[in-house]
C-alpha angles and dihedrals in degrees: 000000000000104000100225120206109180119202116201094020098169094074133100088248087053101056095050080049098058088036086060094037096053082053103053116112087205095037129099100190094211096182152341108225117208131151088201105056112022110150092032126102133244103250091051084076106015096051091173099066089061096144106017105075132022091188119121134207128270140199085210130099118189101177094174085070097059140067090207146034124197117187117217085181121145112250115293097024093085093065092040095053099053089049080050108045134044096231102190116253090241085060108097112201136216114191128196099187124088094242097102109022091094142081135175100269129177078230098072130083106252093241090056093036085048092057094039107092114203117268101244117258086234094059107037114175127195114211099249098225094125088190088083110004097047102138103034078061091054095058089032117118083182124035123170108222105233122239131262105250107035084052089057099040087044093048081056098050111026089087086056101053090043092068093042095256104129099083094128144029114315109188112211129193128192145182135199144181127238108262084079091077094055142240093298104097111233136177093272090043106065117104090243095055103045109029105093095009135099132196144153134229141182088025101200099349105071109142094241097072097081089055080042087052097037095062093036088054090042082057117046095027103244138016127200095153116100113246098220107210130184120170134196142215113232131198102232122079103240143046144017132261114201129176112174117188120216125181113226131152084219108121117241091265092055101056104039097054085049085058097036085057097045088058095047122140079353105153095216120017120064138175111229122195097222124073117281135258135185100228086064095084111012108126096020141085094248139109126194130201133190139180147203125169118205133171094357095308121102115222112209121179121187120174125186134165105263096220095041108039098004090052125358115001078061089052089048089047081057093047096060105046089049081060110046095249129132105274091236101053107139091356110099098106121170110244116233098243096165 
């Protein structure tokens, strides 16, 4: 059995977590570290979970008792822990936060690359998107989660890459639920605000372009193209709903069945020959993709669920495959769907 310690248990990303974990044929979930909410128990945040553990959580953090760590931190306090606490070499980490899923890169613009710190030998981190780094994560003590949207923009437009396509511009728009800003109520947040609205933020400078730019650039060798995001707020609680547009002069064939190759014998992403949904894959591991070209620009929609694959189905997926296990090990979830 996998020993499980969990830091930063009171989130949104937590409680899927645990719900995996408890699940997991191969996992031991140790403890649930909180400084919150030491003493009380699970449930008592994670009311989904009545019945199904009886663990509290604890203030406590006894790392020589687990074989892995994930970090459920907000961004910046990954970085900050590890300066802070001796975790112990034999303790493989997961981390869901942005602090370590970068690296200086030639693919990336100067100014990105500029604002982007190493990542310190010590603690050397490889970027958990198994698409494309499998087996680095296999031999990986330390791997950085990668983040939900950029899982869900990349998925879209690795294929593409892959067969040199990404030369200019690609404009990208996306839409997620709530539960990607967190538990902490805010003021886009509230019900009233969000249910039957509709809005965008951080046009073109959301933090996930440079990941989005860093594996383009890992596939198809080099990117000097912008990668033009803009990013919207939805009024349901789960997933992600990408469509990223490419120019190319490659007929419709072509490129499908370069897409349709990329994603072979993949567990989890597949291309799918319909027009895509969200319900598809909300509550699941997966992530679909679909494309049309039309008039010399290439459509590509690709849709996730922003806590599983976009989070922490991802980080489990990892898990598995740092431990030797099968990739979907307690990872087969029924979508939605209706």
């Amino acid at each position: 059995m996998i020993r499980i310690g969990i830091l930063g248990g009171a989130g949104y990303t937590a409680g899927e977590l645990i719900r995996l974990l408890i699940n997991h044929p191969e996992a031991k979930l140790v403890f649930v570290n909180s400084e919150s909410n030491a003493g009380n128990l699970i449930t008592d945040v994670h009311e989904g979970l009545y019945g199904d553990t009886d663990l509290r959580f604890t203030s406590e953090m006894p790392f020589d008792d687990v074989d892995v760590l994930f970090f459920c931190f907000g961004h910046g306090k990954s970085e900050r822990f590890l300066a802070e606490h001796d975790v112990p070499a034999k303790v493989k980490i997961i981390d869901l936060a942005q602090d370590f899923r970068l690296a200086p890169s030639a693919g990336q613009p100067a100014d990105e690359v500029a604002a982007t710190k190493p990542t310190p030998a010590v603690h050397d981190f490889v970027y958990g998107l198994p698409e494309i780094n499998r087996e680095r994560i296999r031999a990986a003590r330390h791997v950085a989660n990668p983040g939900c949207f950029a899982t869900c923009i990349q998925l879209g437009l690795l294929p593409a890459a892959k067969m040199g396509l990404i030369t200019s511009a690609v404009s990208v728009n996306a839409i997620t639920g709530s539960t990607g800003a967190g538990v902490k109520p805010g003021a886009t947040t509230h019900f009233s605000w969000r249910n039957n609205n509709l809005s965008i933020y951080k046009a073109f400078t959301h933090q996930h372009i440079p990941e989005i730019r860093q594996s383009v650039t890992q596939v198809q060798g080099h990117l000097e193209a912008d990668i033009d995001f803009i990013p919207y707020r939805g009024d349901f609680a789960r997933g992600i709903f990408a469509t990223e547009v490419i120019r190319t002069d490659k007929d419709a064939e072509t490129v499908v069945q370069g897409y349709k190759d990329f994603y072979e014998g993949e567990p989890f992403t597949h291309y799918v020959d319909k027009p895509l949904d969200l319900k598809q894959v909300v509550n699941t591991n997966k992530a679909l993709v679909h494309c049309d070209v039309i008039d010399g620009k290439l459509l590509v929609t690709s849709c996730i669920d922003n806590l599983l694959k976009g989070a922490v189905g991802q980080a489990v997926e990892n898990m598995n495959l740092m431990f030797g296990l099968d990739e979907t090990t307690g990872l087969k979830l029924k979508p939605s769907a209706f």
